[in-house]
DOPAFI-67037 format. One record per atom (N, C-alpha, C): residue number from 1; residue in three letters; atom name; y, z, x. Coordinates in steps of 0.1 Angstrom, whole numbers. Each point is the difference from the previous one (the first is absolute). Last residue first. Layout:
PT;num;residuo;atomo;v;w;u
PT;NUM;ALA;CA;Y;Z;X
...
This chain:
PT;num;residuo;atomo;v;w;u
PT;82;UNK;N;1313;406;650
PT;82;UNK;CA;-13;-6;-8
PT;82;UNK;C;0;-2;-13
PT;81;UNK;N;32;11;37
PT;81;UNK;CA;-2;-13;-2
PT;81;UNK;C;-14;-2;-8
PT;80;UNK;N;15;44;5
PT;80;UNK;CA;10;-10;-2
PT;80;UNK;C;-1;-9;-3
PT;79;UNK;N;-28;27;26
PT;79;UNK;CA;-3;1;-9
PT;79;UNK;C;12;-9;-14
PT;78;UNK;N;4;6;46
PT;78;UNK;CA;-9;-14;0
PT;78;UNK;C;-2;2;-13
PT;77;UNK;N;35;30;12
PT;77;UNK;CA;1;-15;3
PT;77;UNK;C;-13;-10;-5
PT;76;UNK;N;-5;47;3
PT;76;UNK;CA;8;-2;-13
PT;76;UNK;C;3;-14;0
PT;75;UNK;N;-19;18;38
PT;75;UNK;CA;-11;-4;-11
PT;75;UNK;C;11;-4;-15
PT;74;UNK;N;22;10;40
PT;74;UNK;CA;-7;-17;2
PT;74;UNK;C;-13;0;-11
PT;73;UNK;N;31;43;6
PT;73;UNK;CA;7;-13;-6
PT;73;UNK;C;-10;-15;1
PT;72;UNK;N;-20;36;14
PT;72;UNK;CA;4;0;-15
PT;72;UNK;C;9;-10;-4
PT;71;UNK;N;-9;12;40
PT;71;UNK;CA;-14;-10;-4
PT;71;UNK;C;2;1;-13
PT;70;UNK;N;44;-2;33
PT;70;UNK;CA;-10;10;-3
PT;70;UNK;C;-15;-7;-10
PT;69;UNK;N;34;-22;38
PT;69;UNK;CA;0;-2;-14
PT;69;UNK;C;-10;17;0
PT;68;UNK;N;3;-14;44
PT;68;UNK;CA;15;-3;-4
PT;68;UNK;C;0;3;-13
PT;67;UNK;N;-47;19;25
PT;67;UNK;CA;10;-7;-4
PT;67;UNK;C;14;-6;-9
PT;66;UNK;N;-32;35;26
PT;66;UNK;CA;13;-6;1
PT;66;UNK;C;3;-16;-4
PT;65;UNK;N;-40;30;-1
PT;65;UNK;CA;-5;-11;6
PT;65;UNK;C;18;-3;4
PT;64;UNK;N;-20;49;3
PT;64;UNK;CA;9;-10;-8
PT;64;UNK;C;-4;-17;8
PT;63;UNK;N;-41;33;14
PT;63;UNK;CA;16;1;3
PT;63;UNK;C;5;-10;-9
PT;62;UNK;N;-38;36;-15
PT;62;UNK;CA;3;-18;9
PT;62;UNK;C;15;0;-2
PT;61;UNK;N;-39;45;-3
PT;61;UNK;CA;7;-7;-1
PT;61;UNK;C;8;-9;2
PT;60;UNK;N;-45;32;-10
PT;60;UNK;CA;10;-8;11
PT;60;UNK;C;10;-7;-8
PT;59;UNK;N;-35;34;-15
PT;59;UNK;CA;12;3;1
PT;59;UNK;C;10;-9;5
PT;58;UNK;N;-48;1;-5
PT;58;UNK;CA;6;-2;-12
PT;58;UNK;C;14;-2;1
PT;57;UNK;N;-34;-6;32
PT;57;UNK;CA;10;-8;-2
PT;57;UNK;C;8;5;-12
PT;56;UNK;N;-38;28;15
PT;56;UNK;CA;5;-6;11
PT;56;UNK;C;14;-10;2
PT;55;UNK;N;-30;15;-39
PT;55;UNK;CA;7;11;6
PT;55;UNK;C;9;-2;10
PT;54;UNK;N;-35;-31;-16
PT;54;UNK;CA;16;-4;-6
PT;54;UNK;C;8;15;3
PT;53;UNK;N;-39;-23;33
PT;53;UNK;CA;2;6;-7
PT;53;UNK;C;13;7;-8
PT;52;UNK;N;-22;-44;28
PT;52;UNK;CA;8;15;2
PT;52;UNK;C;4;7;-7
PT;51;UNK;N;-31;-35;-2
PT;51;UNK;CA;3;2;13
PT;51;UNK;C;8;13;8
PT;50;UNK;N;-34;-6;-50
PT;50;UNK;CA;15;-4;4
PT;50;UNK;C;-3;4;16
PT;49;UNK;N;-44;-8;-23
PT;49;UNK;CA;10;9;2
PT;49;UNK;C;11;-5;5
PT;48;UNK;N;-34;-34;-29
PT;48;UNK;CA;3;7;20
PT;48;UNK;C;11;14;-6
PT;47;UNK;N;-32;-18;-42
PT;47;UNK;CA;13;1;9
PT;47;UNK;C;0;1;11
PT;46;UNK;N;-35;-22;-40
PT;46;UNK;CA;0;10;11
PT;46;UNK;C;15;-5;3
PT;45;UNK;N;-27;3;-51
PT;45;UNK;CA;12;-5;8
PT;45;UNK;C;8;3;16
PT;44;UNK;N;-55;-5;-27
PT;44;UNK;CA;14;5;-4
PT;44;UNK;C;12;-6;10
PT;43;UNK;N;-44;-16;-14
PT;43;UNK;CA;4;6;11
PT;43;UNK;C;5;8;0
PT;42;UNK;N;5;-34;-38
PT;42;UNK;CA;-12;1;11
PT;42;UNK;C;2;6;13
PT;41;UNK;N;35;2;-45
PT;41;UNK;CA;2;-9;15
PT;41;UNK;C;-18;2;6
PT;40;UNK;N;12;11;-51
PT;40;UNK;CA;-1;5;9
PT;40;UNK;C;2;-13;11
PT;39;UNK;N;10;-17;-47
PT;39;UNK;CA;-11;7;5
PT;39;UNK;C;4;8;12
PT;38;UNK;N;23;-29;-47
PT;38;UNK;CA;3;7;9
PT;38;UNK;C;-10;12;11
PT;37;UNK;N;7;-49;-34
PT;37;UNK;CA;-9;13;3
PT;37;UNK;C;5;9;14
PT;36;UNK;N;13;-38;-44
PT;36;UNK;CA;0;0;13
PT;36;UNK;C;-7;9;2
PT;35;UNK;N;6;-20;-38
PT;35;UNK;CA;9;-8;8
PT;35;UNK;C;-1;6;12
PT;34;UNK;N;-21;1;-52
PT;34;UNK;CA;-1;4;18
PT;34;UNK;C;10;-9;2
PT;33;UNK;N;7;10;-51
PT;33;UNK;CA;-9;-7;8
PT;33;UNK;C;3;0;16
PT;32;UNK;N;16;20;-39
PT;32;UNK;CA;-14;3;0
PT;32;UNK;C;-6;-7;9
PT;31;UNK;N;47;1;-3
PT;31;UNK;CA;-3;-4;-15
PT;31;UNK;C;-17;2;2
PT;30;UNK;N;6;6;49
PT;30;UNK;CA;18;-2;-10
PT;30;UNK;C;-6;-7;-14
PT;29;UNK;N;-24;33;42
PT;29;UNK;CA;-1;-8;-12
PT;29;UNK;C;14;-4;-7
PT;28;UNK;N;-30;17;49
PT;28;UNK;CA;12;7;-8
PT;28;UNK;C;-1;-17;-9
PT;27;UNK;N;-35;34;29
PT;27;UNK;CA;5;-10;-9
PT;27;UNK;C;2;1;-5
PT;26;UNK;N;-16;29;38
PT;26;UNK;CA;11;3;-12
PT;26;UNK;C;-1;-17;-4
PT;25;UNK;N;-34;35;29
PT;25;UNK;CA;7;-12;3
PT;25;UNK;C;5;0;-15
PT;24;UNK;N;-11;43;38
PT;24;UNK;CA;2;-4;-16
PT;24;UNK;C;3;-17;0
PT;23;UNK;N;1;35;39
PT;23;UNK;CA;-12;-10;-3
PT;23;UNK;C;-4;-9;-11
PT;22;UNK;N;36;29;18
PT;22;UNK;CA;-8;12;-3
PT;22;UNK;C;-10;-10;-2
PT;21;UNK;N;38;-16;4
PT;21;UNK;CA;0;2;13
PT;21;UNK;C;-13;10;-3
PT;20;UNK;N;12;-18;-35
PT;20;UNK;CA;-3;-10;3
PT;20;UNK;C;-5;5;14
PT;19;UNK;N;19;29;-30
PT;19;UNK;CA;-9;-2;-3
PT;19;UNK;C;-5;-9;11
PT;18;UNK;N;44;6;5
PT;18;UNK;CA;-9;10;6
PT;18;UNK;C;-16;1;-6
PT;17;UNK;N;35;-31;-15
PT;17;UNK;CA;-5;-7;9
PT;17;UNK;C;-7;16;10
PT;16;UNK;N;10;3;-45
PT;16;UNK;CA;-6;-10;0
PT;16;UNK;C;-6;-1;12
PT;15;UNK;N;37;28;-4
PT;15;UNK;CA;-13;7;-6
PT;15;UNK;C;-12;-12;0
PT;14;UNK;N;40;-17;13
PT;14;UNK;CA;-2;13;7
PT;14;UNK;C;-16;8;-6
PT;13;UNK;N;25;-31;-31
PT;13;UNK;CA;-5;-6;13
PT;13;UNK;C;-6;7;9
PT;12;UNK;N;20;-1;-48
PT;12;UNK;CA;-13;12;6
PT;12;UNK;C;-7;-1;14
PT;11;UNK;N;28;-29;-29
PT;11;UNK;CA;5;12;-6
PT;11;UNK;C;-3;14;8
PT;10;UNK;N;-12;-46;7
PT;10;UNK;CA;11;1;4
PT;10;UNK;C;6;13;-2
PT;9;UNK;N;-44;-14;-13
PT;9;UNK;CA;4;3;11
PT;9;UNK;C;13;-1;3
PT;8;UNK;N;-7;-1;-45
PT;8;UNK;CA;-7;12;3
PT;8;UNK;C;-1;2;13
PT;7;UNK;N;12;-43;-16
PT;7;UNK;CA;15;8;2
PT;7;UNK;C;-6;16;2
PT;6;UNK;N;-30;-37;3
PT;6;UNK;CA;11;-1;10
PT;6;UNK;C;8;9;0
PT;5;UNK;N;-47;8;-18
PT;5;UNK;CA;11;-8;-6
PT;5;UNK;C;9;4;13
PT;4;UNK;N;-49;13;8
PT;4;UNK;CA;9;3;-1
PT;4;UNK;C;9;-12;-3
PT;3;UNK;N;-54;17;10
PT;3;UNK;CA;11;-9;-4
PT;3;UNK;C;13;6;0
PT;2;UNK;N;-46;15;29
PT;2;UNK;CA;11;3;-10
PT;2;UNK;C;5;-10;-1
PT;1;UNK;N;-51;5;14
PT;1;UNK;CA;13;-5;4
PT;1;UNK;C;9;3;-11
């Protein structure tokens, strides 16, 4: 089993978590001491195939919702009140 300090995964996540998908189990350590373990899923991870494939939709397009205000002005608004 690999250990790993918190900030060596944060630094290295990706590479971490492709070990893991490869069978590897990782505990991860803050000042030396466990806090957690990061293992493989059992199984692996099954998908359905999409219904319709994203070739098919990439391009569509949606009609203006029209409304009276633009979405910019109503995000600049709520963002305002924060």
């Amino acid at each position: 089993m690999m250990r790993v300090r918190v900030a060596e995964l944060k630094d290295h996540l990706s590479e971490h978590l492709r070990r893991v998908e490869a069978g590897a189990r990782i505990e991860v350590t803050d000042r030396a001491r466990p806090i957690a373990m990061i293992v493989p899923i059992e199984g692996g991870l099954e998908m359905d195939p999409p219904a319709t494939p994203f070739s098919a939709i990439r391009d569509k397009r949606y009609a203006s919702a029209r409304w009276k205000r633009s979405s910019l002005e109503m995000l600049l608004e709520e963002r305002g009140q924060r």
